[in-house]
VOVO-281458 format. One record per residue: residue number from 1; y, x, z of N, C-alpha, C in turn. Coordinates in nm, 3 decimals. Layout:
# residues N
    n      npy      npx      npz     capy     capx     capz      cpy      cpx      cpz
  NUM        Y        X        Z        Y        X        Z        Y        X        Z
...
# end
This chain:
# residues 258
    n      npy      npx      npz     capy     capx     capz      cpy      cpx      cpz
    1    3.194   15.745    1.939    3.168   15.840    2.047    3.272   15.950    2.046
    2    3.304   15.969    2.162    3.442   16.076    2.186    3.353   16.178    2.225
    3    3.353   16.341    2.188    3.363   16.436    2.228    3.427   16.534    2.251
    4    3.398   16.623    2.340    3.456   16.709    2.479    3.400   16.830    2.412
    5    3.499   16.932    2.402    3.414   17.085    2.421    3.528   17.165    2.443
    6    3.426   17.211    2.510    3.497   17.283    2.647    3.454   17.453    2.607
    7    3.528   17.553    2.562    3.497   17.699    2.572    3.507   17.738    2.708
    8    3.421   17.814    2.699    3.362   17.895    2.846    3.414   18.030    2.825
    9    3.444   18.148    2.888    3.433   18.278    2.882    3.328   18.351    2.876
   10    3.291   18.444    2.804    3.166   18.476    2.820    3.100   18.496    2.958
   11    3.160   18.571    3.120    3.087   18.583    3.169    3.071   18.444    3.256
   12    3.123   18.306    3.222    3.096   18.193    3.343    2.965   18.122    3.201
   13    2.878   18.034    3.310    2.820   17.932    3.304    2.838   17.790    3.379
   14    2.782   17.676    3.277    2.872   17.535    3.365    2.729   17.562    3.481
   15    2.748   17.508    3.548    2.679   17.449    3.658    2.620   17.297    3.635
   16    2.454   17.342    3.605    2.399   17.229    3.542    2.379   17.099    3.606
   17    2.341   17.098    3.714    2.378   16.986    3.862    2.448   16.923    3.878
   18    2.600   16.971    3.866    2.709   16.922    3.835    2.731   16.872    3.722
   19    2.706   16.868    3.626    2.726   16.777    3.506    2.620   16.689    3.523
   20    2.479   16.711    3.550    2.428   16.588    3.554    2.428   16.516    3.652
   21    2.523   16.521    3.781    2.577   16.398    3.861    2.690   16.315    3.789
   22    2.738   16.348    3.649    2.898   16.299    3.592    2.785   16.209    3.478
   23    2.675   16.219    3.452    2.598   16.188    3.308    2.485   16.121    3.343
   24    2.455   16.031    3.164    2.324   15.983    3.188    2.308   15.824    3.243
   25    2.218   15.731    3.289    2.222   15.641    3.266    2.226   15.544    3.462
   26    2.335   15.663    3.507    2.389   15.612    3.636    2.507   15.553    3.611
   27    2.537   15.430    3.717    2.618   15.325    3.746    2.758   15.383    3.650
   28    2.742   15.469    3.773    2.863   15.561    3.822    2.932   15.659    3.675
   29    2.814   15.671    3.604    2.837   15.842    3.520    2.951   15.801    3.411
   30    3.017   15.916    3.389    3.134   15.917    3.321    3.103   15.980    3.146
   31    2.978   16.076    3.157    2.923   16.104    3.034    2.817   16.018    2.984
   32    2.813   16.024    2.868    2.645   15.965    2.810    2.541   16.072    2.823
   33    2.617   16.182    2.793    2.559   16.333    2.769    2.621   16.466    2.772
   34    2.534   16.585    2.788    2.614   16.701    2.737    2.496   16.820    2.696
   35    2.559   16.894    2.631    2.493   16.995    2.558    2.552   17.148    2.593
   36    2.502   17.263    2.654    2.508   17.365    2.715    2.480   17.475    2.536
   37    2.579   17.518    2.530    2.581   17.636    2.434    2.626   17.764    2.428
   38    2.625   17.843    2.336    2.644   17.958    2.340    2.835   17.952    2.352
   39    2.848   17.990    2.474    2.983   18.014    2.491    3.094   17.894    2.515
   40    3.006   17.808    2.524    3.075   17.651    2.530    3.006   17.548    2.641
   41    3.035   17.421    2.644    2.971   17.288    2.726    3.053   17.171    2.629
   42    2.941   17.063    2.539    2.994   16.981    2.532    2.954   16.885    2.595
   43    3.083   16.822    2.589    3.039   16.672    2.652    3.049   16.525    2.527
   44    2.947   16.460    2.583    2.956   16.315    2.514    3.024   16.181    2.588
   45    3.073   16.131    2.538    3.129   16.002    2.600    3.151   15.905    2.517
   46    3.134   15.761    2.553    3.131   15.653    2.463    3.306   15.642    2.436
   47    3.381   15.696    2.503    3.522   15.660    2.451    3.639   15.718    2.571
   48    3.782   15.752    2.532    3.852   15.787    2.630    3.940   15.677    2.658
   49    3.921   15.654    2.800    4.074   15.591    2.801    4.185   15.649    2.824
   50    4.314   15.579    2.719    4.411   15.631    2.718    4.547   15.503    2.763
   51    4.454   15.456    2.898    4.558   15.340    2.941    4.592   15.456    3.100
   52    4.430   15.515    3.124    4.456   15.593    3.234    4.408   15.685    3.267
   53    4.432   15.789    3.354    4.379   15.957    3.424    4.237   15.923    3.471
   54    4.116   15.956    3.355    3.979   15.960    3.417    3.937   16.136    3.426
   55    3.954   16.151    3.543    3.910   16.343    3.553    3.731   16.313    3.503
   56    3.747   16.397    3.448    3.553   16.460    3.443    3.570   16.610    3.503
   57    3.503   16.619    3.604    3.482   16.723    3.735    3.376   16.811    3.707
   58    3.383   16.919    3.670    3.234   16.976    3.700    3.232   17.138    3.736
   59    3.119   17.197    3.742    3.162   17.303    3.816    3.126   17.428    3.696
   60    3.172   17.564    3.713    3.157   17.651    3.617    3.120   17.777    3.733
   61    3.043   17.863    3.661    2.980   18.004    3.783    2.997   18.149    3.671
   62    3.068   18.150    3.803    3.095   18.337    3.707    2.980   18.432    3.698
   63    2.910   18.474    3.628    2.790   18.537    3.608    2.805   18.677    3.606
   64    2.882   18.744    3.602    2.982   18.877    3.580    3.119   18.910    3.623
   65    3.145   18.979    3.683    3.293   19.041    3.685    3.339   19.049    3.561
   66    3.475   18.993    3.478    3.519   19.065    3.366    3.632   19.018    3.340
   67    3.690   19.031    3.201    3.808   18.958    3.201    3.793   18.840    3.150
   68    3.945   18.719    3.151    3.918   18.595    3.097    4.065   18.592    3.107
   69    4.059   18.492    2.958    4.143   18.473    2.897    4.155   18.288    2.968
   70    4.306   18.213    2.874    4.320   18.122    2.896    4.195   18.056    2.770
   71    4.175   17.932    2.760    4.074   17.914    2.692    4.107   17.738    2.638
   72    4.027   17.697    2.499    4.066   17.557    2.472    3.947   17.430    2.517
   73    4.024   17.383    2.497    3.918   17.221    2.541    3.956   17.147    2.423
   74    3.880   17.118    2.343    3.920   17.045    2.221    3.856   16.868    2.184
   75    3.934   16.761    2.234    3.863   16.616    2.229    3.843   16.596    2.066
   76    3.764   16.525    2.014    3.764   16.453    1.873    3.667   16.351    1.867
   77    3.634   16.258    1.770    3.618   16.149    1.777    3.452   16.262    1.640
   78    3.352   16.164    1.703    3.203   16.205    1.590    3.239   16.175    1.474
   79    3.253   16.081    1.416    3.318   16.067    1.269    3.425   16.120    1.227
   80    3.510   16.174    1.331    3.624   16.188    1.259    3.680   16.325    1.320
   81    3.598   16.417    1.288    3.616   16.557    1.355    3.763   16.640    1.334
   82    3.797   16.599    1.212    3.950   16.655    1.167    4.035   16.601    1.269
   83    4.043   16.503    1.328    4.177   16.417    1.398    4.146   16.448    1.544
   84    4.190   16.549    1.594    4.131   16.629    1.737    4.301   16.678    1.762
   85    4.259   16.664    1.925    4.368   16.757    2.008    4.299   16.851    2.092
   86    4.405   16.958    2.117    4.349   17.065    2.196    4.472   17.137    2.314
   87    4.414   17.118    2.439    4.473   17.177    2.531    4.412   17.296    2.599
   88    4.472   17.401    2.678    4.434   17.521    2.682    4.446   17.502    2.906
   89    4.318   17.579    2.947    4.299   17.604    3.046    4.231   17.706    3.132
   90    4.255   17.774    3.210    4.183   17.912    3.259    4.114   17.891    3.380
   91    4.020   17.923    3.364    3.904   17.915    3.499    3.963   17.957    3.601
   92    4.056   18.040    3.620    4.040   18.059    3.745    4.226   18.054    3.775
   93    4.291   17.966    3.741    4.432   17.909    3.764    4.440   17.810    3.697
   94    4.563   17.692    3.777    4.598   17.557    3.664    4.681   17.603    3.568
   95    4.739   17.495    3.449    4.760   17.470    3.361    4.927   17.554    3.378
   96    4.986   17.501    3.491    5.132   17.565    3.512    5.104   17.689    3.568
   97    5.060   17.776    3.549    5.052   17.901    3.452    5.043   17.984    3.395
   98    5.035   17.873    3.246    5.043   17.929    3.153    5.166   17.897    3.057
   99    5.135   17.957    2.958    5.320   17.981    2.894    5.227   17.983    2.709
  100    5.268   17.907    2.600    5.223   17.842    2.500    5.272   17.925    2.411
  101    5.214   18.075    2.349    5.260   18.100    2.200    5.254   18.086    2.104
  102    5.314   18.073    2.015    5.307   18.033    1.883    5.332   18.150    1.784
  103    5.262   18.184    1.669    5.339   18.275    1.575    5.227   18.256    1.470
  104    5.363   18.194    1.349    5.267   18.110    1.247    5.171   17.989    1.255
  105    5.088   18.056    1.206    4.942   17.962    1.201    4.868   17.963    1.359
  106    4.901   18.058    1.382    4.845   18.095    1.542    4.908   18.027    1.700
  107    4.820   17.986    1.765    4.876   17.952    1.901    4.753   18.044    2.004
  108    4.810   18.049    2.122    4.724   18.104    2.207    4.854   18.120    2.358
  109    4.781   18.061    2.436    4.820   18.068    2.574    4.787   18.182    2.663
  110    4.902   18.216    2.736    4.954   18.314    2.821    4.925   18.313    2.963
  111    4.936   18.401    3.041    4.951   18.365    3.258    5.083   18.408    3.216
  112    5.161   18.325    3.361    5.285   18.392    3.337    5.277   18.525    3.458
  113    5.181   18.599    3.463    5.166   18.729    3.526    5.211   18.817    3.453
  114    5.257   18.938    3.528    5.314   19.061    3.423    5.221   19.159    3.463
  115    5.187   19.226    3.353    5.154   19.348    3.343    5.180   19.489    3.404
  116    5.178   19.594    3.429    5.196   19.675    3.555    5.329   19.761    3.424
  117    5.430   19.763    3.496    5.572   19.837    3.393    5.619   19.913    3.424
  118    5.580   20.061    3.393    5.687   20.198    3.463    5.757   20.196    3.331
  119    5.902   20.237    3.365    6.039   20.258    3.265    6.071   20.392    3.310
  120    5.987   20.440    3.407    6.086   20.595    3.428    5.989   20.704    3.398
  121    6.038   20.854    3.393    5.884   20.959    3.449    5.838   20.991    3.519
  122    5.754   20.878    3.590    5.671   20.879    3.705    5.567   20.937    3.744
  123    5.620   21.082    3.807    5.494   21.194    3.795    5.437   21.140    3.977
  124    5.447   21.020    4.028    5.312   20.988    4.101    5.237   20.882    4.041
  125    5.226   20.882    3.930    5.110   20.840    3.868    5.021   20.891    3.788
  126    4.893   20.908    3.817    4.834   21.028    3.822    4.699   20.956    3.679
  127    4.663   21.079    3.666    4.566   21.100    3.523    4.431   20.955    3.557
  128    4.417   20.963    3.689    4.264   20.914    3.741    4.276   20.745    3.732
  129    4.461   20.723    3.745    4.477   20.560    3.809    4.502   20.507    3.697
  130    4.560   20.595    3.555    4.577   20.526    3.428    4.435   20.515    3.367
  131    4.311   20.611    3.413    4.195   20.595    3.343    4.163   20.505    3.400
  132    4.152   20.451    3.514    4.105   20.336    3.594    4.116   20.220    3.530
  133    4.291   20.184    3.486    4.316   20.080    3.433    4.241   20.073    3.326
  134    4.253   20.212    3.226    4.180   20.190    3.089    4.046   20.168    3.116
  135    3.964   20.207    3.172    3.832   20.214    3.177    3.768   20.058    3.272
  136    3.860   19.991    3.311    3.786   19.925    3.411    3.692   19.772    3.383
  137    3.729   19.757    3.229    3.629   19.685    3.181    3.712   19.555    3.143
  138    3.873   19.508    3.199    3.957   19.469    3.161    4.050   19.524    3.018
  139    4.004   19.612    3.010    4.087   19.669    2.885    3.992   19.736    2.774
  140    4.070   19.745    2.631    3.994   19.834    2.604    4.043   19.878    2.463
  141    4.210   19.903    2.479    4.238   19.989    2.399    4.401   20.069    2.467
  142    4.439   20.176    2.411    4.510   20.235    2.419    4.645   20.297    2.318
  143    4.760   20.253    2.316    4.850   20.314    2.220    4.937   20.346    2.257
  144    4.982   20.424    2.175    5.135   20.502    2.217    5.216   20.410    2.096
  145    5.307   20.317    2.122    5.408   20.249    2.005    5.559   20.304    2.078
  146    5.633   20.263    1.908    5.741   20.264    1.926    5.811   20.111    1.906
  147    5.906   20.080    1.982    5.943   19.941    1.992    6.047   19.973    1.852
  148    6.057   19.852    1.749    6.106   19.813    1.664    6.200   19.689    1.638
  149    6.154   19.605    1.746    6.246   19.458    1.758    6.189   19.403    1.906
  150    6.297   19.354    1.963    6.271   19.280    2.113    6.357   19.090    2.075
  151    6.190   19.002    2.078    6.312   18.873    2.080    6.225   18.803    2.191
  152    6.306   18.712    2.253    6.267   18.593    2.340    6.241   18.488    2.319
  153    6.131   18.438    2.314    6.108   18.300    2.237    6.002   18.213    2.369
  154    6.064   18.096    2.386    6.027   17.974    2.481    5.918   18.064    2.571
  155    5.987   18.103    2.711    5.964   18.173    2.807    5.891   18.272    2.790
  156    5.881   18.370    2.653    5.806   18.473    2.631    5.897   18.615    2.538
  157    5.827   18.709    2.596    5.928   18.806    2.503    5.781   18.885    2.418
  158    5.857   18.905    2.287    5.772   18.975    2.210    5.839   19.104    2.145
  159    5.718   19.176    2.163    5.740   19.340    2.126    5.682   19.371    1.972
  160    5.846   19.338    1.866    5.748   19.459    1.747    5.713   19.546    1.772
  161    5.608   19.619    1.698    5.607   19.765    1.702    5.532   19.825    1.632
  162    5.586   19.978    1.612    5.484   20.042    1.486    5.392   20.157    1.609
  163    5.283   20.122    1.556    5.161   20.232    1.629    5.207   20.406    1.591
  164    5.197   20.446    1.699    5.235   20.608    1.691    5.146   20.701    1.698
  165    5.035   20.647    1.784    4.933   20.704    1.771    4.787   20.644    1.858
  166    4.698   20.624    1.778    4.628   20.542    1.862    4.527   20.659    1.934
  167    4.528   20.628    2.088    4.464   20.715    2.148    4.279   20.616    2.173
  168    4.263   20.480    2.184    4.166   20.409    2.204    4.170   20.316    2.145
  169    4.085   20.257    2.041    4.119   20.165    1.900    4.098   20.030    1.943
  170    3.974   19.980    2.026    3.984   19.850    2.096    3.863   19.774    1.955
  171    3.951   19.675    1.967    3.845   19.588    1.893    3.892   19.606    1.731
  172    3.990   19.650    1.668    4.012   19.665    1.538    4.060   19.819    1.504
  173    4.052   19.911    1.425    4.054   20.005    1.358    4.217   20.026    1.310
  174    4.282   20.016    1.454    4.422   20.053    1.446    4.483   20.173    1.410
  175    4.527   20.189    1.338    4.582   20.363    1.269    4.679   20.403    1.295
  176    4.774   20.489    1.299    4.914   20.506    1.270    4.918   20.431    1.180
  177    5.072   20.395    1.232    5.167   20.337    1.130    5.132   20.206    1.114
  178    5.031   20.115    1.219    5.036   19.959    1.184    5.145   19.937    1.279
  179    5.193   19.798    1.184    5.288   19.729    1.231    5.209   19.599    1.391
  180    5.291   19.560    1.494    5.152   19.482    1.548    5.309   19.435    1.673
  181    5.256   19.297    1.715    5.348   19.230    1.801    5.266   19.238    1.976
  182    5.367   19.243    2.042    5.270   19.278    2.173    5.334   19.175    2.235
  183    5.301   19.105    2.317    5.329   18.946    2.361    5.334   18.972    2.506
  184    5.412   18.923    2.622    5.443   18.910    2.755    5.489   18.803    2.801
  185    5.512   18.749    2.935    5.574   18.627    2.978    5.710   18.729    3.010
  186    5.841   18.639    2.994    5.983   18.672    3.013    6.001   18.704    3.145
  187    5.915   18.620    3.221    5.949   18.597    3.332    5.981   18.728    3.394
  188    5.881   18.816    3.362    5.879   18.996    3.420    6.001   19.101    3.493
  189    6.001   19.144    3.581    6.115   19.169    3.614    6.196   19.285    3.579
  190    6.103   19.351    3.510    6.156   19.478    3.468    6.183   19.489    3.273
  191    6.105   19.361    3.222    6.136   19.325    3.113    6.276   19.379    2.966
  192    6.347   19.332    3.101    6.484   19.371    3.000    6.533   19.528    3.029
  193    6.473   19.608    3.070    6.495   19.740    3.069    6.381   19.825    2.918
  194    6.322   19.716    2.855    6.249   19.816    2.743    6.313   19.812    2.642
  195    6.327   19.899    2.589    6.425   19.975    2.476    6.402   19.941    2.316
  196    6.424   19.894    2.235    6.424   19.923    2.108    6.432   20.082    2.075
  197    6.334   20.136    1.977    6.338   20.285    1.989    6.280   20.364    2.043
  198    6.276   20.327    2.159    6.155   20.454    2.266    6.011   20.375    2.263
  199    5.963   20.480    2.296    5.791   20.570    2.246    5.708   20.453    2.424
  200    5.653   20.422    2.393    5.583   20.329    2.539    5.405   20.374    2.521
  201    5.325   20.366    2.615    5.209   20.395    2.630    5.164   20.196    2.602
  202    5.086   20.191    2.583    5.026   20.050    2.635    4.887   20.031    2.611
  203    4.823   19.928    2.733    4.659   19.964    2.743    4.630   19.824    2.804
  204    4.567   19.729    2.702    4.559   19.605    2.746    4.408   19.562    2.678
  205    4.364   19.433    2.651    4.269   19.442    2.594    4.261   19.335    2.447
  206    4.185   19.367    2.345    4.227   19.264    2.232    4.142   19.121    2.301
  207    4.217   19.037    2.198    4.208   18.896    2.222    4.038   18.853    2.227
  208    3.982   18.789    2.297    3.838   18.750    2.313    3.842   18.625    2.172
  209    3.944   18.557    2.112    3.918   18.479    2.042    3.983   18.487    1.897
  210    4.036   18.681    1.878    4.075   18.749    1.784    3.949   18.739    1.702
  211    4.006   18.716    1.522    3.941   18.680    1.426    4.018   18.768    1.309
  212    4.145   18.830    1.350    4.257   18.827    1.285    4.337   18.972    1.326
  213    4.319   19.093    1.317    4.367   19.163    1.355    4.537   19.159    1.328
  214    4.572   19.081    1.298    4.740   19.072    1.228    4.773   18.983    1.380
  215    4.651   18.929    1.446    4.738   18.825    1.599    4.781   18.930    1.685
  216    4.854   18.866    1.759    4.954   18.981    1.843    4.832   18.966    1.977
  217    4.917   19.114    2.021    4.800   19.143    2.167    4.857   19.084    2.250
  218    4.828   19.037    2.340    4.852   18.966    2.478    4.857   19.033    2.593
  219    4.959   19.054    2.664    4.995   19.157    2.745    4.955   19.083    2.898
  220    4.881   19.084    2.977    4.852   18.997    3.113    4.881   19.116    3.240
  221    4.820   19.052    3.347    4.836   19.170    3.441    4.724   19.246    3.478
  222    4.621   19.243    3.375    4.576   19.375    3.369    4.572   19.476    3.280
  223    4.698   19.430    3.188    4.798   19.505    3.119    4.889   19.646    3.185
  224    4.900   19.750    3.080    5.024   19.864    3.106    5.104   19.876    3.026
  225    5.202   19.884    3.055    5.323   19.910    3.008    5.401   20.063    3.054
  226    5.390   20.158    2.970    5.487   20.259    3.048    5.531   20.380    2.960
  227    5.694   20.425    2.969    5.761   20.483    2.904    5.682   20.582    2.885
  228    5.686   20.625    2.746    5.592   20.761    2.711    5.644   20.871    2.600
  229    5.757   20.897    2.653    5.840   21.028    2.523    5.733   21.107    2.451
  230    5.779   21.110    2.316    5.717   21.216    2.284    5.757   21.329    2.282
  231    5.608   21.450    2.239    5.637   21.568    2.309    5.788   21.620    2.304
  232    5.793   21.674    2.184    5.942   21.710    2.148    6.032   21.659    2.209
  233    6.024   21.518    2.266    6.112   21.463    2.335    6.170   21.527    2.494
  234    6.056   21.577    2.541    6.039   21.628    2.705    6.116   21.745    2.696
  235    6.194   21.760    2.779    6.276   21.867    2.822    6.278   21.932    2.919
  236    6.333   22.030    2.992    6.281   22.090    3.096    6.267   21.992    3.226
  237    6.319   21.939    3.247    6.353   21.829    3.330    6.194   21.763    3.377
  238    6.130   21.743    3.309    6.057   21.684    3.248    5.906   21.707    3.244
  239    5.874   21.853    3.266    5.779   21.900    3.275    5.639   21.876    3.316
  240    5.669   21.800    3.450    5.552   21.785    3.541    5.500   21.682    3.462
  241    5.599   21.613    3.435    5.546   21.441    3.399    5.488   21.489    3.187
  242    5.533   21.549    3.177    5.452   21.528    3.026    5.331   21.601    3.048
  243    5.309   21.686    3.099    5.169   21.766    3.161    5.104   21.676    3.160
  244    5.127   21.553    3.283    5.026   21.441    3.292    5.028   21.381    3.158
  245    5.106   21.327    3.104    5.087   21.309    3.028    5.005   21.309    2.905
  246    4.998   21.460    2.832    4.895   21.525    2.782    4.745   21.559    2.844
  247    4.783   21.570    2.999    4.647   21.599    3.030    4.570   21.464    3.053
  248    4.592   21.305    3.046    4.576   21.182    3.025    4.500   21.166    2.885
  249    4.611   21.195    2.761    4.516   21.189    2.642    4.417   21.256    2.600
  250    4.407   21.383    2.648    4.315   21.493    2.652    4.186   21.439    2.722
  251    4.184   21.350    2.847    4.065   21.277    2.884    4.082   21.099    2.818
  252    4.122   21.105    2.757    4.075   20.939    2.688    4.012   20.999    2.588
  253    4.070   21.112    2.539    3.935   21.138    2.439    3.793   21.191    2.466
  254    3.762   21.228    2.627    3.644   21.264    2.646    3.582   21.125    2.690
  255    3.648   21.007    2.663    3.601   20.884    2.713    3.592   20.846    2.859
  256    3.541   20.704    2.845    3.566   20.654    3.027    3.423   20.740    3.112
  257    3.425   20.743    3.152    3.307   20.797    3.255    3.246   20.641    3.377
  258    3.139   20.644    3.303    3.012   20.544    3.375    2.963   20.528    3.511
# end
């Protein structure tokens, strides 16, 4: 017996109707069975063929507004659970795209969407539209890093960097001074204007299938990206825009408002 499991995002459910028109002991059905779980759908099947393209169709329902990640589908055989493949797919786009990272032991798939990228001091962007992003239930941390190394690896660019100051901790207990990789698709157009050296804001959200605070964050497009001098850095020039600035962290610490 070949099985199917399929991760769900937390806020979708499969659509139970729909799997049991694919299952069960019709002419037609493509399953033997399936099993509805916490955060998953497996499926049963007496065997795959691999002479040809049999789709299994079914439907999934978003139960919540929230975010979602790309996600795995993992086949393996009942006896032989070690000898499995796994391909990665997102509810709500196909397969092309996404963009495949690797680092180490770790894989995890990308959109090739970019993230929102100011490089300049953009004093029309205002205190209310950066809390928006932070607060909007897509995100849910906040740092000020400094970039340390920029490389490009198979259509992706990755950001060392050491934490400068964490203004919103997210899902792990980030401090000054951790080291941490911030992950993007290349594709981005403003990409090659970020600096080794300079100070960046960034406000994205940790990984839904983070186990590992050492995995790099995943930068999507409901990701920020944006140049953020520090103080000492601002010069007269400069003024309006570090105001916002400060007056930004000054309300992330009174928190998001409900």
């Amino acid at each position: 017996m070949t099985i199917i499991d399929v991760a769900l995002p937390p806020t979708f459910k499969a659509n139970k109707k729909s799997l049991e028109l694919i299952s069960g002991d019709k002419v037609d059905a493509i399953l033997q069975s399936f099993e509805e779980g916490l955060g998953k759908v497996v499926l049963y099947t007496e065997k795959v063929n691999t002479q040809r393209d049999v789709p299994i169709t079914f439907d999934i329902e978003e139960k919540l507004r929230g975010p979602v990640e790309p996600l795995p589908i993992t086949v393996y055989q009942y006896y032989h659970p070690d000898e499995k493949t796994t391909v990665f797919y997102h509810p709500k786009g196909g397969q092309e795209d996404l963009t495949r990272f690797c680092d180490k032991t770790f894989c995890q798939c990308l959109q090739s969407s970019c993230p929102h990228i100011s490089l300049t001091m953009n004093t029309t962007i205002t205190v209310d539209q950066r809390m928006e992003i932070l607060c909007s239930g897509f995100n849910d941390y906040a740092f000020k890093i400094k970039i340390d190394d920029i490389k490009h690896q198979s259509g992706t660019t990755i950001l060392s960097a050491t934490v400068v100051e964490t203004l919103k901790k997210g899902k792990y207990d980030t401090e000054p001074g951790t080291k941490g990789k911030f992950v993007l698709s290349s594709g981005c157009e403003a990409i090659g204007k970020i600096q080794e050296g300079e100070t960046y804001l960034v406000i994205g959200l940790s990984s839904q299938s983070n186990t590992d605070k050492r995995i790099p964050y995943i930068l999507g497009q409901d990701s920020w990206i944006e140049l953020w001098p520090l103080d000492k850095e601002c010069n007269e020039g400069e003024k309006e825009f570090c105001k916002e600035k400060r007056d930004f962290e000054d309300e992330v610490l009174l928190g998001c408002k409900i």
